[in-house]
C-alpha positions as CSV (number, residue, x, y, z in Angstrom):
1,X,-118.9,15.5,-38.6
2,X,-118.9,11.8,-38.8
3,X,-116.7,9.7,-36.1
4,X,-114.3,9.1,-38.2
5,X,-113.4,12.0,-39.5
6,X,-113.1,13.5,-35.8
7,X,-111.0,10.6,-34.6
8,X,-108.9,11.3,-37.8
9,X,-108.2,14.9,-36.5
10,X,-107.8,14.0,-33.0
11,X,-104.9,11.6,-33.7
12,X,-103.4,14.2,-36.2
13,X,-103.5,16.8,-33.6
14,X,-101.8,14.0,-31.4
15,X,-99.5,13.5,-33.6
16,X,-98.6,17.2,-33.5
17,X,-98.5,17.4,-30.2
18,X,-96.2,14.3,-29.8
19,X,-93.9,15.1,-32.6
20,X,-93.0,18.6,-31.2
21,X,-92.0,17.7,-27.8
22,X,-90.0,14.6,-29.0
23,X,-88.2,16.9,-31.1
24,X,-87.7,19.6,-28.7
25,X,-86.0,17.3,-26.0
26,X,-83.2,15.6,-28.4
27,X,-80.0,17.6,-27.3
28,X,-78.3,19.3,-30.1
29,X,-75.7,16.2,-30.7
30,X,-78.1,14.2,-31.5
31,X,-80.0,16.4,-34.5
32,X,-77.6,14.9,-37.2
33,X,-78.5,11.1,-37.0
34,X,-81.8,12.4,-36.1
35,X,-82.2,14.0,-39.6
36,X,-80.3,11.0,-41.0
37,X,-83.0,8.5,-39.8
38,X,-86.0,11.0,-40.3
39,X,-85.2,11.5,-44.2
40,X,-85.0,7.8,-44.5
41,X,-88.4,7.9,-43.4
42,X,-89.9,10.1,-45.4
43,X,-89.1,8.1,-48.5
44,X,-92.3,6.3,-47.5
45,X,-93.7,9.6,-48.2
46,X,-93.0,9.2,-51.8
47,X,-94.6,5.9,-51.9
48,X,-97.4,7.0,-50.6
49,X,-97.5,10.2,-53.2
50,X,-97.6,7.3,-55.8
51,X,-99.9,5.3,-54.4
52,X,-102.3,8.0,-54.4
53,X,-101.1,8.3,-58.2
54,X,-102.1,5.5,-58.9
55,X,-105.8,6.0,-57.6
56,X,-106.3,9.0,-59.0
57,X,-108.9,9.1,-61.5
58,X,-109.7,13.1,-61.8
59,X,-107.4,15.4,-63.2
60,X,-107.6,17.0,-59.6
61,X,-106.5,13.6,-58.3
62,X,-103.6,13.6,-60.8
63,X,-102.9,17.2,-59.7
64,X,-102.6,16.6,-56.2
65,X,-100.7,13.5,-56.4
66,X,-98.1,15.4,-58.5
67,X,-97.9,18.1,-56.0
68,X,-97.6,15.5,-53.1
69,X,-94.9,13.8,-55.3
70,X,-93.0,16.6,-55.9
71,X,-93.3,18.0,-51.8
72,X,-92.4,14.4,-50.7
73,X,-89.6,14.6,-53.2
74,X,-88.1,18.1,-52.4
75,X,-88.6,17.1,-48.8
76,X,-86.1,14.0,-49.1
77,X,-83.2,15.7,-51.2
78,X,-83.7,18.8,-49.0
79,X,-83.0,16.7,-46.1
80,X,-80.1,14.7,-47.0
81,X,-78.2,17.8,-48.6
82,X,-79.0,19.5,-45.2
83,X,-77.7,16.5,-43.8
84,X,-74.5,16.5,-45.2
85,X,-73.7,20.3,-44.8
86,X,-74.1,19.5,-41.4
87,X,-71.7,16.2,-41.4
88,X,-69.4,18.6,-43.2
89,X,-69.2,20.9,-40.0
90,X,-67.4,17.5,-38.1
91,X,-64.7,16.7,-40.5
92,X,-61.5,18.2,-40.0
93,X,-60.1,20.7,-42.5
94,X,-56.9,20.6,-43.9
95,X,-53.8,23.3,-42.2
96,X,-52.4,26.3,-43.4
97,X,-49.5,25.7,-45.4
98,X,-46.0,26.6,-44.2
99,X,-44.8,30.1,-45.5
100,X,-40.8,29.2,-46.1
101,X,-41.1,26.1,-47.3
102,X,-39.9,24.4,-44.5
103,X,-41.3,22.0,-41.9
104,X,-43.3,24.1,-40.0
105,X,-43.4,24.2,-35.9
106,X,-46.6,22.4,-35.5
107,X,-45.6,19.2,-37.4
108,X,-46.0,15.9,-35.6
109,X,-42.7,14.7,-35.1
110,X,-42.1,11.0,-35.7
C-alpha cells in the first residue's frame, strides 16, 4: 500500500470515528436543525457526483457517477421530507369541534 492511500483510510476511519460521537452527544432537541443543516450539506454531494460525471470516460465511470448521483440525490430529498415530518410533530393541530353547536367550554374568552 502506498502512503497515500493509507493516509486516505486513516482520515476516513477518523472521520468515522469523529462523526459518530458528535452525533451521539447532540441531545434530542437539537436533531431537527441538525438534519436541517446536515441535508444542506449534502447538496455538495451532488456536485461532487457530477463532477465525477464529468471525468468519466468508461462506461464504468459513467455507471458509477450515475449511481453516486442518484444516492446523493435520494439522500437529499430523503432528508428534507424526513425533515419536515419531523417539523410537523411541533405545530399545533387544530381542536375538536364543539358537539351542540355552541361555544364550547374551552374557548378563550375575550
Amino acid at each position: 500500500m502506498t502512503t497515500g492511500l493509507m493516509s486516505d483510510i486513516y482520515m476516513f476511519v477518523l472521520a468515522i470515528l469523529v462523526g459518530y460521537e458528535v452525533i451521539t452527544k447532540v441531545p434530542s432537541t437539537l436533531h431537527t436543525p441538525l438534519m436541517s443543516a446536515s441535508n444542506a450539506i449534502h447538496g455538495i454531494v451532488i456536485i461532487g457526483a457530477i463532477i465525477a460525471a464529468a471525468q468519466a470516460r468508461t462506461t464504468a465511470g459513467y455507471v458509477l457517477a450515475f449511481v453516486a448521483a442518484f444516492f446523493a440525490a435520494m439522500n437529499v430529498v430523503g432528508g428534507y421530507s424526513l425533515t419536515d415530518r419531523m417539523l410537523q410533530m411541533f405545530r399545533k393541530r387544530p381542536g375538536p369541534p364543539a358537539r351542540d353547536g355552541g361555544s364550547s367550554h374551552l374557548e378563550e374568552k375575550p
